[in-house]
C-alpha positions as CSV (number, residue, x, y, z in Angstrom):
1,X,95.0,55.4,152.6
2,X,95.6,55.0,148.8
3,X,96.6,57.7,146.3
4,X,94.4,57.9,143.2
5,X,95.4,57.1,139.8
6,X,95.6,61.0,138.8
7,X,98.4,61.6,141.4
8,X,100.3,58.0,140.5
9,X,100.9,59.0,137.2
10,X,102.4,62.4,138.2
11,X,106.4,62.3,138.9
12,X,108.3,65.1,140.6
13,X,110.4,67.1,137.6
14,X,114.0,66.9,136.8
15,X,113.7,70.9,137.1
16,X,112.2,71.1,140.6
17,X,114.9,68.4,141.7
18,X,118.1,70.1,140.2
19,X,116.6,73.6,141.5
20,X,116.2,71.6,144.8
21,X,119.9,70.2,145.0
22,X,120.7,74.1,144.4
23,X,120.0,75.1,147.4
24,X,122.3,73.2,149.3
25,X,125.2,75.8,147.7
26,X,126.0,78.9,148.8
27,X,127.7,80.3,146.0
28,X,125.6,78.5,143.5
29,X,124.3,80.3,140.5
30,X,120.7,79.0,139.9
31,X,120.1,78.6,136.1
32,X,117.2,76.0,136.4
33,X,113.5,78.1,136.5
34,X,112.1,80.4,134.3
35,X,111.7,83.0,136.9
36,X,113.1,86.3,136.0
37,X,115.3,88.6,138.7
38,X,113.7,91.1,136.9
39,X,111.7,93.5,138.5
40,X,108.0,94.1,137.7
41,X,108.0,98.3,136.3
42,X,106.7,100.2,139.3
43,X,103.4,101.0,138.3
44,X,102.7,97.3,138.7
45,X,103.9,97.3,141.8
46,X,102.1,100.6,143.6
47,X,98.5,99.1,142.0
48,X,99.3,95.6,143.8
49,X,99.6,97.6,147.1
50,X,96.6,100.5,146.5
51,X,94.7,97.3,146.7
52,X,95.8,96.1,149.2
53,X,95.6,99.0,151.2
54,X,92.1,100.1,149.8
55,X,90.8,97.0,151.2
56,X,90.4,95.2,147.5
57,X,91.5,92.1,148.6
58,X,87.9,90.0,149.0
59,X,86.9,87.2,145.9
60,X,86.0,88.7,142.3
61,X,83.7,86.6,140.1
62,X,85.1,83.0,139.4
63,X,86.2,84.5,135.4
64,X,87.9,86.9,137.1
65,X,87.2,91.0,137.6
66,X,85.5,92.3,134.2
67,X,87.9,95.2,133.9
68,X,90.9,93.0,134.1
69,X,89.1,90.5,131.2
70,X,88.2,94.3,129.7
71,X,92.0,94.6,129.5
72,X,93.3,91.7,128.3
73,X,90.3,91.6,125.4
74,X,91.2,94.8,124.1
75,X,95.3,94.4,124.2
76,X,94.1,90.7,122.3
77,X,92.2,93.0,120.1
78,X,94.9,95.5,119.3
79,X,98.1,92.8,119.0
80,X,95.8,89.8,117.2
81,X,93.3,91.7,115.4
82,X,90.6,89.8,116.5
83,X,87.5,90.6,118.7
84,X,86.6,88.8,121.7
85,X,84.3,89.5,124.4
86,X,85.4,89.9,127.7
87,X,82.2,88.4,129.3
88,X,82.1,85.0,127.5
89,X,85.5,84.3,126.3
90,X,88.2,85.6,128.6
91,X,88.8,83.9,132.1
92,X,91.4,85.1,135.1
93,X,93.4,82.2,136.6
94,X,96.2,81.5,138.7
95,X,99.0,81.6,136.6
96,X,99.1,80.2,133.1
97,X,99.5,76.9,134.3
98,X,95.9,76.9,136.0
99,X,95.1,78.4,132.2
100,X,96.9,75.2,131.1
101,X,95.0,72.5,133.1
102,X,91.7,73.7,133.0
103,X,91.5,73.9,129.3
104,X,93.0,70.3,129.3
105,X,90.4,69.5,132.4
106,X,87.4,70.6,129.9
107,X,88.2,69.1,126.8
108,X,89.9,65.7,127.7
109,X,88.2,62.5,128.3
110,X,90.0,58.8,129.6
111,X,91.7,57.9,126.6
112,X,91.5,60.8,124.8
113,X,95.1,61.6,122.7
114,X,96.8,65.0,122.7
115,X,99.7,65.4,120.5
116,X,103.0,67.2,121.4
117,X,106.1,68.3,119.7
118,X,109.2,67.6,121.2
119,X,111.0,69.4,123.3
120,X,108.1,70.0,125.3
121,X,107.4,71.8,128.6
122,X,107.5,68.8,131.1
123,X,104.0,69.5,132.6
124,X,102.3,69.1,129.4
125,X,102.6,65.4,130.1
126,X,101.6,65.5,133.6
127,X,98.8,67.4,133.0
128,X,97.3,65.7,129.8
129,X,97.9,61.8,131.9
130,X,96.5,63.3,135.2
131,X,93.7,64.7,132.8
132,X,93.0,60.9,131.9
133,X,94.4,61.6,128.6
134,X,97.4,60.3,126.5
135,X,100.1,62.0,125.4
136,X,101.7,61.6,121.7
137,X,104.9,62.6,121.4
138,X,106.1,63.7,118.3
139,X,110.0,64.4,118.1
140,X,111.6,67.4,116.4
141,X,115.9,67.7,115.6
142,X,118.0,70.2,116.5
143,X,118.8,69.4,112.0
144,X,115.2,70.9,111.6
145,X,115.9,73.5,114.3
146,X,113.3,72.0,116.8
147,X,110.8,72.9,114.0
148,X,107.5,70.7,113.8
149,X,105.9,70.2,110.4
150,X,102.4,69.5,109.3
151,X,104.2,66.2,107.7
152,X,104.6,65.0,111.4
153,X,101.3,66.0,113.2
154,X,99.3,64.5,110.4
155,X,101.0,61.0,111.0
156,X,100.2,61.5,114.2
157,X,96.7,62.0,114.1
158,X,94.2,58.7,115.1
159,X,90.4,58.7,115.9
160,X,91.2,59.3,119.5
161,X,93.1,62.2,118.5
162,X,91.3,65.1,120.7
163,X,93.9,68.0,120.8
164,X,97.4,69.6,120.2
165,X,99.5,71.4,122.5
166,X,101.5,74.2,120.5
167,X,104.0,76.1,122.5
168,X,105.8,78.9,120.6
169,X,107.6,80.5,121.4
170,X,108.7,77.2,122.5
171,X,110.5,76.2,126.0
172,X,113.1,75.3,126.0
173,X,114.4,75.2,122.6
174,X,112.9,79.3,121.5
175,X,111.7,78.4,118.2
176,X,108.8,80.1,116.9
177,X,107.0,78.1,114.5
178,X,106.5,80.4,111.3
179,X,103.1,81.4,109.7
180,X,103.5,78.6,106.9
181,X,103.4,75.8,109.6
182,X,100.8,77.3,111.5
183,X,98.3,77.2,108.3
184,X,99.2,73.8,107.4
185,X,98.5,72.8,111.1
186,X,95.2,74.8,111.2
187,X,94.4,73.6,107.5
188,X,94.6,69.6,109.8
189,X,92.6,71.2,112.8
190,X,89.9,72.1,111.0
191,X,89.7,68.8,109.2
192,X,90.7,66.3,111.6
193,X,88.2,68.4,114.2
194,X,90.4,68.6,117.1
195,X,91.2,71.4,119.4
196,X,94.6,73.4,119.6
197,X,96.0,74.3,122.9
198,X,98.0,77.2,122.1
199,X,100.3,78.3,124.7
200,X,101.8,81.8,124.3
201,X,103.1,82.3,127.2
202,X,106.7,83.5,125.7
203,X,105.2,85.2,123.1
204,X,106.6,88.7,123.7
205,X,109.7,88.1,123.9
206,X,110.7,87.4,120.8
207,X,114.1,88.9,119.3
208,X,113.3,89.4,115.6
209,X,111.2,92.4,116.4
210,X,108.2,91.0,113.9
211,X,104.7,90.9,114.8
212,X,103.7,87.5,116.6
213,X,101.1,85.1,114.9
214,X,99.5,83.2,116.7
215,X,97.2,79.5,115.3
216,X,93.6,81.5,116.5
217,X,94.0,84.0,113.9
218,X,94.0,81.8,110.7
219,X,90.1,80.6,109.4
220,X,88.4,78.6,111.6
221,X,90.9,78.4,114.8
222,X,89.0,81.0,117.2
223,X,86.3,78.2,117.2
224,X,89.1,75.8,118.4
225,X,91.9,77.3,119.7
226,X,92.6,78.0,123.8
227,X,95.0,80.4,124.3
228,X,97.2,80.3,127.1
229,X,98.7,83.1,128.1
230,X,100.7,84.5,131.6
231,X,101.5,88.1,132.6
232,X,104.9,86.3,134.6
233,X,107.1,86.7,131.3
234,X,105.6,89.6,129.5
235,X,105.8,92.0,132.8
236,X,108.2,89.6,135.3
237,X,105.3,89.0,137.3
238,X,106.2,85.3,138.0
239,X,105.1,85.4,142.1
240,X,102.1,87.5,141.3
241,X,100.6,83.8,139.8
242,X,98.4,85.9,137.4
243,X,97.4,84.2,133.6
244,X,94.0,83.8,132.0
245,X,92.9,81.8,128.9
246,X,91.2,83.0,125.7
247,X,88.8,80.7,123.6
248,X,85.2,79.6,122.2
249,X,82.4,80.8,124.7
250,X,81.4,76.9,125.9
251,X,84.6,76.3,126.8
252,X,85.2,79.1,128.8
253,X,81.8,78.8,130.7
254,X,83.4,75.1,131.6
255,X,87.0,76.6,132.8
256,X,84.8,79.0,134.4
257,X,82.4,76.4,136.5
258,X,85.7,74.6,137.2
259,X,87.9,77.7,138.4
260,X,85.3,77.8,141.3
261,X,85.7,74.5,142.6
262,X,89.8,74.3,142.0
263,X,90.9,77.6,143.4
264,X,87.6,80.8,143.5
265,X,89.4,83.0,141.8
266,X,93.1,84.7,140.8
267,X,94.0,87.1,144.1
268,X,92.8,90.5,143.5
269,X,95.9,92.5,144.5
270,X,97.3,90.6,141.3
271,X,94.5,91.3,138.9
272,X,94.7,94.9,140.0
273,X,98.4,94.8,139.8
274,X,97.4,92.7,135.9
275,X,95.3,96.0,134.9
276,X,98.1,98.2,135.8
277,X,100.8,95.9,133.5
278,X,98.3,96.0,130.7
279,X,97.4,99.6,130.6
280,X,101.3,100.8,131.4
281,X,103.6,98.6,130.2
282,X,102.1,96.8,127.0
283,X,104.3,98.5,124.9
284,X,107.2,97.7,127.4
285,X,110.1,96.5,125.3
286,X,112.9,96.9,128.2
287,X,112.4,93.3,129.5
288,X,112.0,91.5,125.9
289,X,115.7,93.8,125.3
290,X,117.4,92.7,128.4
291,X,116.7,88.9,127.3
292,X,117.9,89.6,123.9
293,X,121.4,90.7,125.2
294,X,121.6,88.2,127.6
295,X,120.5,85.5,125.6
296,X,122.6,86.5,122.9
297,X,125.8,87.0,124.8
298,X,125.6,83.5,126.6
299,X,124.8,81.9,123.4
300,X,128.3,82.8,122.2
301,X,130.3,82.6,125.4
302,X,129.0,79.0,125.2
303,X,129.9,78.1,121.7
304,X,133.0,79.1,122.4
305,X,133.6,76.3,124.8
306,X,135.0,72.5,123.2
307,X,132.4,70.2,123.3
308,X,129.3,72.8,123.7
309,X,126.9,73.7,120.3
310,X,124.4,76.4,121.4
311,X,121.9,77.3,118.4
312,X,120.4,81.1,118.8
313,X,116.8,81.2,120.2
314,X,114.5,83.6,118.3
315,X,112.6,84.3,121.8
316,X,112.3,83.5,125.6
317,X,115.1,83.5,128.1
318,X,116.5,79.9,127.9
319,X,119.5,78.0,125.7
320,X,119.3,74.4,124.8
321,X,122.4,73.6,124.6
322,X,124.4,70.3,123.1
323,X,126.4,68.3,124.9
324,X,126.9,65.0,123.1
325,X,130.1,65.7,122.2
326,X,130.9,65.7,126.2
327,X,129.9,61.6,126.0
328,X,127.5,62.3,129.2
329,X,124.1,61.9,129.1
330,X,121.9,65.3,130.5
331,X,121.1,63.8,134.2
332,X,125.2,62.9,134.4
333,X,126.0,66.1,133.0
334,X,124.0,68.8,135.0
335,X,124.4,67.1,138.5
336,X,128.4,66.6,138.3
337,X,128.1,70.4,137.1
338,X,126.5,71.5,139.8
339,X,128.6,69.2,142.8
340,X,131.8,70.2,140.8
341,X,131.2,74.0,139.8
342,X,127.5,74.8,141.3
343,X,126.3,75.9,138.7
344,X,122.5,74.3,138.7
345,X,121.1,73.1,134.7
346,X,118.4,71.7,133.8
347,X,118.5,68.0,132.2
348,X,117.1,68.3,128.4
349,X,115.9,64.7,129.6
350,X,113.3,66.9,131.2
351,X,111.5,67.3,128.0
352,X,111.9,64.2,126.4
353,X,114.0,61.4,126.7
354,X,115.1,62.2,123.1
355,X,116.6,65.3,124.0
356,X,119.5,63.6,127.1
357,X,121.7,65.3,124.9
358,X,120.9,68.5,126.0
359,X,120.6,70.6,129.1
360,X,118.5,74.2,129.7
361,X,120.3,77.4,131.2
362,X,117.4,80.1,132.1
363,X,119.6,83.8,131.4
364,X,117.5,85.2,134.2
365,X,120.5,86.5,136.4
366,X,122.6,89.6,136.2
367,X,125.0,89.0,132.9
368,X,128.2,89.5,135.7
369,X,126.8,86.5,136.9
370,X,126.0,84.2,133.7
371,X,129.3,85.0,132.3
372,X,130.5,83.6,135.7
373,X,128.7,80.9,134.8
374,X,129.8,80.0,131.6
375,X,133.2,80.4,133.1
376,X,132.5,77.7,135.3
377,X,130.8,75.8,133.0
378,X,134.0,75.5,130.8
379,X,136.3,74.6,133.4
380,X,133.5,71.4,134.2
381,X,133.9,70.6,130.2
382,X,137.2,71.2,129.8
383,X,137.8,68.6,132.9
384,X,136.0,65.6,130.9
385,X,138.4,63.1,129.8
Protein backbone atom coordinates (compact mmCIF):
# COMPACT_ATOMS: atom_id res chain seq x y z
CA UNK A 1 0.00 0.00 0.00
CA UNK A 2 1.61 3.43 -0.88
CA UNK A 3 1.35 6.73 1.07
CA UNK A 4 0.18 9.66 -0.92
CA UNK A 5 2.21 12.57 -1.81
CA UNK A 6 0.28 14.88 0.87
CA UNK A 7 1.56 12.65 3.80
CA UNK A 8 5.33 12.24 2.08
CA UNK A 9 5.93 15.68 2.30
CA UNK A 10 4.87 15.86 6.02
CA UNK A 11 7.91 15.09 8.68
CA UNK A 12 7.35 14.52 12.36
CA UNK A 13 8.45 17.96 14.39
CA UNK A 14 11.52 18.61 16.25
CA UNK A 15 8.90 19.75 19.13
CA UNK A 16 6.88 16.51 19.16
CA UNK A 17 10.29 14.53 19.22
CA UNK A 18 12.09 16.46 22.06
CA UNK A 19 8.58 16.42 24.04
CA UNK A 20 8.69 12.68 23.19
CA UNK A 21 12.34 11.96 24.55
CA UNK A 22 10.86 13.84 27.74
CA UNK A 23 9.02 11.38 28.83
CA UNK A 24 11.57 8.97 29.37
CA UNK A 25 12.62 11.32 32.64
CA UNK A 26 11.23 11.27 35.74
CA UNK A 27 12.31 14.39 37.09
CA UNK A 28 12.26 16.15 33.81
CA UNK A 29 10.82 19.69 33.52
CA UNK A 30 8.97 19.78 30.18
CA UNK A 31 9.60 23.26 28.54
CA UNK A 32 8.76 22.10 24.88
CA UNK A 33 4.65 22.71 24.14
CA UNK A 34 2.69 25.56 24.31
CA UNK A 35 0.27 24.02 26.71
CA UNK A 36 -0.36 25.97 29.73
CA UNK A 37 -0.56 24.22 33.50
CA UNK A 38 -2.90 26.79 33.86
CA UNK A 39 -6.22 26.14 34.71
CA UNK A 40 -9.33 27.17 32.62
CA UNK A 41 -11.51 29.91 35.37
CA UNK A 42 -14.28 27.70 36.79
CA UNK A 43 -17.04 28.92 34.97
CA UNK A 44 -15.50 27.36 31.95
CA UNK A 45 -15.31 24.45 33.48
CA UNK A 46 -19.01 23.88 35.29
CA UNK A 47 -20.56 24.91 31.43
CA UNK A 48 -18.34 21.95 29.87
CA UNK A 49 -19.95 19.58 32.36
CA UNK A 50 -23.92 21.19 32.47
CA UNK A 51 -23.54 19.87 28.97
CA UNK A 52 -22.50 17.17 29.51
CA UNK A 53 -24.85 16.21 31.96
CA UNK A 54 -27.84 17.93 30.24
CA UNK A 55 -27.37 15.55 27.54
CA UNK A 56 -25.84 18.41 24.97
CA UNK A 57 -23.44 16.38 23.67
CA UNK A 58 -24.96 15.27 19.97
CA UNK A 59 -23.44 17.28 16.46
CA UNK A 60 -24.27 21.12 16.10
CA UNK A 61 -24.30 22.52 12.53
CA UNK A 62 -20.96 21.92 10.56
CA UNK A 63 -20.06 26.15 11.33
CA UNK A 64 -20.57 25.41 14.65
CA UNK A 65 -23.67 26.40 17.30
CA UNK A 66 -24.95 29.97 16.26
CA UNK A 67 -24.73 31.28 19.90
CA UNK A 68 -21.17 30.28 20.14
CA UNK A 69 -20.48 32.14 16.45
CA UNK A 70 -23.06 34.87 18.29
CA UNK A 71 -20.24 35.13 20.78
CA UNK A 72 -17.24 35.29 19.26
CA UNK A 73 -18.83 38.00 16.46
CA UNK A 74 -19.78 40.32 19.09
CA UNK A 75 -16.40 40.01 21.40
CA UNK A 76 -14.71 40.59 17.41
CA UNK A 77 -17.03 43.48 17.36
CA UNK A 78 -16.25 45.01 20.65
CA UNK A 79 -12.11 44.31 20.60
CA UNK A 80 -11.72 44.98 16.48
CA UNK A 81 -14.35 47.39 15.82
CA UNK A 82 -15.60 45.75 13.04
CA UNK A 83 -18.96 43.93 12.25
CA UNK A 84 -19.26 40.50 11.19
CA UNK A 85 -22.03 38.26 10.92
CA UNK A 86 -22.14 35.26 12.78
CA UNK A 87 -24.16 33.29 10.05
CA UNK A 88 -21.84 33.85 6.99
CA UNK A 89 -18.52 34.72 8.31
CA UNK A 90 -17.64 32.91 11.63
CA UNK A 91 -17.02 29.02 11.64
CA UNK A 92 -16.34 26.69 14.95
CA UNK A 93 -13.36 24.26 14.49
CA UNK A 94 -11.32 22.03 16.25
CA UNK A 95 -8.68 23.94 17.57
CA UNK A 96 -7.04 26.79 15.72
CA UNK A 97 -5.00 24.56 13.84
CA UNK A 98 -8.20 22.91 12.01
CA UNK A 99 -8.87 27.06 11.58
CA UNK A 100 -5.33 26.96 10.13
CA UNK A 101 -5.69 24.14 7.45
CA UNK A 102 -8.98 24.67 6.24
CA UNK A 103 -8.38 28.22 5.34
CA UNK A 104 -5.10 27.00 3.65
CA UNK A 105 -7.34 23.89 2.18
CA UNK A 106 -9.77 26.58 0.42
CA UNK A 107 -7.56 28.95 -0.94
CA UNK A 108 -4.42 26.98 -2.11
CA UNK A 109 -4.07 25.29 -5.38
CA UNK A 110 -0.77 22.80 -6.63
CA UNK A 111 1.77 25.29 -6.98
CA UNK A 112 0.33 28.05 -5.47
CA UNK A 113 3.06 30.19 -3.17
CA UNK A 114 2.45 31.35 0.38
CA UNK A 115 4.95 33.51 1.99
CA UNK A 116 6.26 33.30 5.56
CA UNK A 117 8.39 35.29 7.90
CA UNK A 118 10.92 33.57 9.68
CA UNK A 119 10.74 32.15 12.72
CA UNK A 120 7.67 30.52 11.84
CA UNK A 121 5.39 28.07 13.55
CA UNK A 122 6.68 24.63 12.12
CA UNK A 123 3.22 23.55 10.77
CA UNK A 124 2.79 26.37 8.55
CA UNK A 125 5.08 24.47 6.31
CA UNK A 126 3.44 21.25 6.60
CA UNK A 127 0.25 22.49 6.09
CA UNK A 128 0.85 24.89 3.07
CA UNK A 129 3.15 21.57 1.15
CA UNK A 130 0.42 19.01 2.24
CA UNK A 131 -2.03 21.86 0.89
CA UNK A 132 -0.17 21.35 -2.58
CA UNK A 133 1.25 24.66 -2.12
CA UNK A 134 4.82 26.18 -1.70
CA UNK A 135 6.19 27.79 1.00
CA UNK A 136 8.47 31.09 0.75
CA UNK A 137 10.42 31.71 3.34
CA UNK A 138 11.45 34.99 4.10
CA UNK A 139 14.06 35.37 7.08
CA UNK A 140 13.95 37.92 9.80
CA UNK A 141 17.26 38.78 12.58
CA UNK A 142 17.26 38.79 15.93
CA UNK A 143 19.34 42.76 14.64
CA UNK A 144 15.77 43.62 13.38
CA UNK A 145 14.15 42.03 16.48
CA UNK A 146 12.50 39.16 14.34
CA UNK A 147 10.57 42.11 12.70
CA UNK A 148 9.36 41.54 9.00
CA UNK A 149 9.22 44.65 6.69
CA UNK A 150 7.14 45.44 3.69
CA UNK A 151 10.75 45.84 2.01
CA UNK A 152 11.01 41.95 2.32
CA UNK A 153 7.41 40.58 1.44
CA UNK A 154 7.42 42.78 -1.60
CA UNK A 155 10.70 40.98 -2.98
CA UNK A 156 9.03 38.08 -2.22
CA UNK A 157 6.05 38.41 -4.08
CA UNK A 158 5.77 36.40 -7.85
CA UNK A 159 2.60 35.65 -10.02
CA UNK A 160 2.17 32.52 -8.13
CA UNK A 161 2.10 34.39 -5.12
CA UNK A 162 -1.46 33.33 -3.53
CA UNK A 163 -1.12 34.22 0.27
CA UNK A 164 0.73 35.32 3.50
CA UNK A 165 0.79 33.76 6.72
CA UNK A 166 1.12 36.51 9.53
CA UNK A 167 1.53 35.31 13.02
CA UNK A 168 1.68 38.01 15.66
CA UNK A 169 1.96 37.82 18.22
CA UNK A 170 4.50 35.67 16.75
CA UNK A 171 5.78 31.95 18.02
CA UNK A 172 8.32 31.64 19.08
CA UNK A 173 10.14 34.82 18.84
CA UNK A 174 6.84 37.24 20.64
CA UNK A 175 7.17 40.04 18.40
CA UNK A 176 4.21 41.84 17.49
CA UNK A 177 4.53 43.49 14.25
CA UNK A 178 3.43 47.30 14.75
CA UNK A 179 0.61 49.13 12.97
CA UNK A 180 3.19 50.78 10.44
CA UNK A 181 4.15 47.34 9.02
CA UNK A 182 0.85 46.06 8.98
CA UNK A 183 -0.36 49.09 6.53
CA UNK A 184 2.47 48.71 4.37
CA UNK A 185 1.75 44.89 4.13
CA UNK A 186 -2.04 45.57 3.54
CA UNK A 187 -1.16 48.59 1.22
CA UNK A 188 0.90 45.11 -1.00
CA UNK A 189 -2.31 42.84 -0.32
CA UNK A 190 -4.53 44.83 -1.82
CA UNK A 191 -2.35 45.42 -4.77
CA UNK A 192 -0.62 42.28 -5.44
CA UNK A 193 -4.37 40.63 -4.72
CA UNK A 194 -3.45 37.96 -2.45
CA UNK A 195 -4.98 36.68 0.74
CA UNK A 196 -3.50 37.21 4.33
CA UNK A 197 -3.71 34.37 6.68
CA UNK A 198 -3.70 36.08 9.96
CA UNK A 199 -3.09 34.02 12.89
CA UNK A 200 -3.87 35.58 16.22
CA UNK A 201 -3.81 33.04 18.19
CA UNK A 202 -1.42 34.83 20.99
CA UNK A 203 -3.04 37.82 20.56
CA UNK A 204 -4.12 38.47 24.21
CA UNK A 205 -1.41 38.03 25.71
CA UNK A 206 0.51 40.73 25.05
CA UNK A 207 2.55 42.55 27.94
CA UNK A 208 2.50 46.27 26.78
CA UNK A 209 -1.07 46.57 27.90
CA UNK A 210 -2.08 48.49 24.32
CA UNK A 211 -4.89 47.60 22.23
CA UNK A 212 -4.11 44.77 19.63
CA UNK A 213 -4.37 45.49 15.77
CA UNK A 214 -4.90 43.20 13.87
CA UNK A 215 -4.19 43.27 9.34
CA UNK A 216 -8.40 42.87 8.88
CA UNK A 217 -8.98 46.10 10.24
CA UNK A 218 -6.97 48.37 7.83
CA UNK A 219 -9.01 49.27 4.17
CA UNK A 220 -9.68 46.53 2.16
CA UNK A 221 -8.24 43.40 4.43
CA UNK A 222 -11.81 42.03 5.79
CA UNK A 223 -12.29 41.18 2.07
CA UNK A 224 -8.90 39.18 2.34
CA UNK A 225 -7.96 38.44 5.54
CA UNK A 226 -8.74 34.80 7.57
CA UNK A 227 -8.37 35.19 10.95
CA UNK A 228 -7.27 32.43 13.00
CA UNK A 229 -7.96 32.47 16.22
CA UNK A 230 -7.96 29.67 19.43
CA UNK A 231 -9.69 29.92 22.88
CA UNK A 232 -6.39 27.42 24.19
CA UNK A 233 -4.18 30.57 25.01
CA UNK A 234 -6.72 33.36 25.75
CA UNK A 235 -8.70 31.07 28.45
CA UNK A 236 -5.99 27.82 28.86
CA UNK A 237 -8.33 25.83 27.13
CA UNK A 238 -5.66 23.82 25.17
CA UNK A 239 -7.43 20.02 25.64
CA UNK A 240 -10.79 21.53 25.03
CA UNK A 241 -9.44 21.74 21.05
CA UNK A 242 -11.92 24.70 20.53
CA UNK A 243 -10.80 27.74 17.69
CA UNK A 244 -12.88 29.07 14.80
CA UNK A 245 -11.88 31.31 11.87
CA UNK A 246 -13.21 34.73 10.86
CA UNK A 247 -13.30 35.94 7.12
CA UNK A 248 -15.03 36.89 3.67
CA UNK A 249 -18.51 35.04 3.46
CA UNK A 250 -17.24 32.60 0.30
CA UNK A 251 -14.60 31.50 2.06
CA UNK A 252 -16.24 30.56 5.08
CA UNK A 253 -19.15 28.67 3.20
CA UNK A 254 -15.93 26.59 1.65
CA UNK A 255 -14.26 25.93 5.38
CA UNK A 256 -17.72 25.21 6.13
CA UNK A 257 -18.49 22.41 3.28
CA UNK A 258 -15.13 21.10 4.24
CA UNK A 259 -15.44 20.99 8.15
CA UNK A 260 -18.14 18.35 7.36
CA UNK A 261 -16.18 16.05 5.53
CA UNK A 262 -12.72 16.48 7.83
CA UNK A 263 -14.16 16.30 11.36
CA UNK A 264 -18.58 17.31 11.59
CA UNK A 265 -18.14 19.63 13.93
CA UNK A 266 -16.09 21.10 17.20
CA UNK A 267 -17.50 18.83 20.41
CA UNK A 268 -20.33 20.62 21.98
CA UNK A 269 -19.27 20.33 25.61
CA UNK A 270 -16.36 22.65 24.24
CA UNK A 271 -18.41 25.11 22.43
CA UNK A 272 -20.66 25.32 25.45
CA UNK A 273 -17.72 25.48 27.70
CA UNK A 274 -16.34 28.47 24.47
CA UNK A 275 -19.63 30.55 25.32
CA UNK A 276 -18.98 30.42 28.89
CA UNK A 277 -15.03 31.76 28.41
CA UNK A 278 -16.43 34.47 26.09
CA UNK A 279 -19.19 35.72 28.18
CA UNK A 280 -17.07 35.36 31.71
CA UNK A 281 -13.66 35.76 31.22
CA UNK A 282 -13.14 38.13 28.13
CA UNK A 283 -11.99 40.66 30.25
CA UNK A 284 -9.79 38.09 32.10
CA UNK A 285 -6.37 39.60 32.51
CA UNK A 286 -5.02 37.00 35.36
CA UNK A 287 -3.55 34.53 32.70
CA UNK A 288 -2.04 37.25 30.16
CA UNK A 289 -0.40 38.58 34.01
CA UNK A 290 0.87 35.36 35.11
CA UNK A 291 2.82 35.01 31.65
CA UNK A 292 4.11 38.47 31.95
CA UNK A 293 5.92 37.63 35.33
CA UNK A 294 7.01 34.48 34.23
CA UNK A 295 8.19 35.39 31.08
CA UNK A 296 9.79 38.26 32.37
CA UNK A 297 11.63 36.68 35.27
CA UNK A 298 13.11 33.78 33.11
CA UNK A 299 14.11 36.21 30.54
CA UNK A 300 16.59 37.62 33.10
CA UNK A 301 17.55 34.59 35.03
CA UNK A 302 18.68 33.50 31.58
CA UNK A 303 20.71 36.49 30.52
CA UNK A 304 22.31 36.18 33.39
CA UNK A 305 23.90 32.94 32.36
CA UNK A 306 27.63 33.18 30.06
CA UNK A 307 26.92 32.32 26.76
CA UNK A 308 22.85 32.78 26.80
CA UNK A 309 21.24 36.37 25.07
CA UNK A 310 17.52 36.22 25.76
CA UNK A 311 15.65 39.40 24.03
CA UNK A 312 12.21 40.32 26.02
CA UNK A 313 9.00 39.12 24.19
CA UNK A 314 6.24 41.75 24.05
CA UNK A 315 3.57 38.64 24.22
CA UNK A 316 2.92 34.80 24.45
CA UNK A 317 4.54 32.42 26.87
CA UNK A 318 7.83 31.39 25.03
CA UNK A 319 11.76 32.79 24.97
CA UNK A 320 13.95 32.42 21.97
CA UNK A 321 16.91 32.31 23.28
CA UNK A 322 20.68 32.56 21.74
CA UNK A 323 23.05 30.16 21.95
CA UNK A 324 25.69 30.69 19.44
CA UNK A 325 28.00 31.76 21.67
CA UNK A 326 27.75 27.99 23.20
CA UNK A 327 29.44 26.77 19.51
CA UNK A 328 26.46 24.05 19.42
CA UNK A 329 24.07 24.08 16.99
CA UNK A 330 20.01 23.97 18.41
CA UNK A 331 19.48 19.92 17.76
CA UNK A 332 23.17 19.45 19.78
CA UNK A 333 22.24 21.82 22.24
CA UNK A 334 18.63 20.89 23.43
CA UNK A 335 19.16 17.03 23.42
CA UNK A 336 22.64 17.00 25.46
CA UNK A 337 20.47 19.40 27.76
CA UNK A 338 17.85 17.23 28.29
CA UNK A 339 20.24 13.62 28.68
CA UNK A 340 22.57 15.81 30.93
CA UNK A 341 20.13 18.02 33.06
CA UNK A 342 16.37 16.92 31.69
CA UNK A 343 15.42 19.83 31.14
CA UNK A 344 13.40 19.33 27.52
CA UNK A 345 13.87 22.63 24.75
CA UNK A 346 12.86 23.05 21.76
CA UNK A 347 15.40 23.25 18.75
CA UNK A 348 15.04 26.99 17.07
CA UNK A 349 15.92 24.57 13.93
CA UNK A 350 12.29 23.88 14.37
CA UNK A 351 11.35 27.03 12.72
CA UNK A 352 13.78 27.53 10.26
CA UNK A 353 17.00 26.18 9.58
CA UNK A 354 18.23 29.89 9.89
CA UNK A 355 17.36 30.08 13.43
CA UNK A 356 19.95 26.57 14.74
CA UNK A 357 21.14 29.19 16.84
CA UNK A 358 18.41 29.28 18.97
CA UNK A 359 16.24 27.08 21.14
CA UNK A 360 12.32 27.79 22.58
CA UNK A 361 11.53 27.38 26.48
CA UNK A 362 7.47 27.53 26.87
CA UNK A 363 7.19 29.45 30.72
CA UNK A 364 4.13 27.26 31.22
CA UNK A 365 5.19 25.59 34.58
CA UNK A 366 5.03 26.83 38.15
CA UNK A 367 8.00 29.70 38.34
CA UNK A 368 9.55 27.23 41.42
CA UNK A 369 9.98 25.12 38.66
CA UNK A 370 11.39 27.36 35.67
CA UNK A 371 13.86 28.90 37.97
CA UNK A 372 14.83 25.16 38.59
CA UNK A 373 15.20 25.16 35.22
CA UNK A 374 17.27 27.85 34.47
CA UNK A 375 19.36 26.49 37.25
CA UNK A 376 19.90 23.54 35.46
CA UNK A 377 20.24 25.06 32.40
CA UNK A 378 23.40 27.00 33.62
CA UNK A 379 25.12 24.24 35.07
CA UNK A 380 24.64 22.41 31.11
CA UNK A 381 26.33 25.87 29.78
CA UNK A 382 28.62 26.45 32.18
CA UNK A 383 29.95 22.60 31.50
CA UNK A 384 30.74 23.46 27.59
CA UNK A 385 34.30 23.66 26.96
Amino acid sequence: MKSSSAVEVITPSLTRELFNLAQGYDDVIDLTLGDPDIQPDDNIKRAACDAILKGKTRYSANAGLLEFRQAIAQQFGREYGLQVAPEKNVIVTVGGMEALYLSLRCILDKGDEVIIPGPYYVNYIQMVRSCGGVPIIVNTTEDSGFTITSEQIEKAITPRTTALILNSPCNPSGRVIGCEVLAQIAELANRHDFAVVSDEVYRTLVFNGRPYKSIASFPGMMERTIVVDSLSKRFAMTGYRVGYAIGPERIIADMTKLQENVAACAALPSQYAGIAAYRCCANDHRITEIFKRRCRSMCCKINQIDKLFCPEPEATFYLFINISRTGMDSVAFAHELLEKQHVAVVPGAAYGSHYDDHIRIACTLEEEKLLEACGRIKRFVDSIV
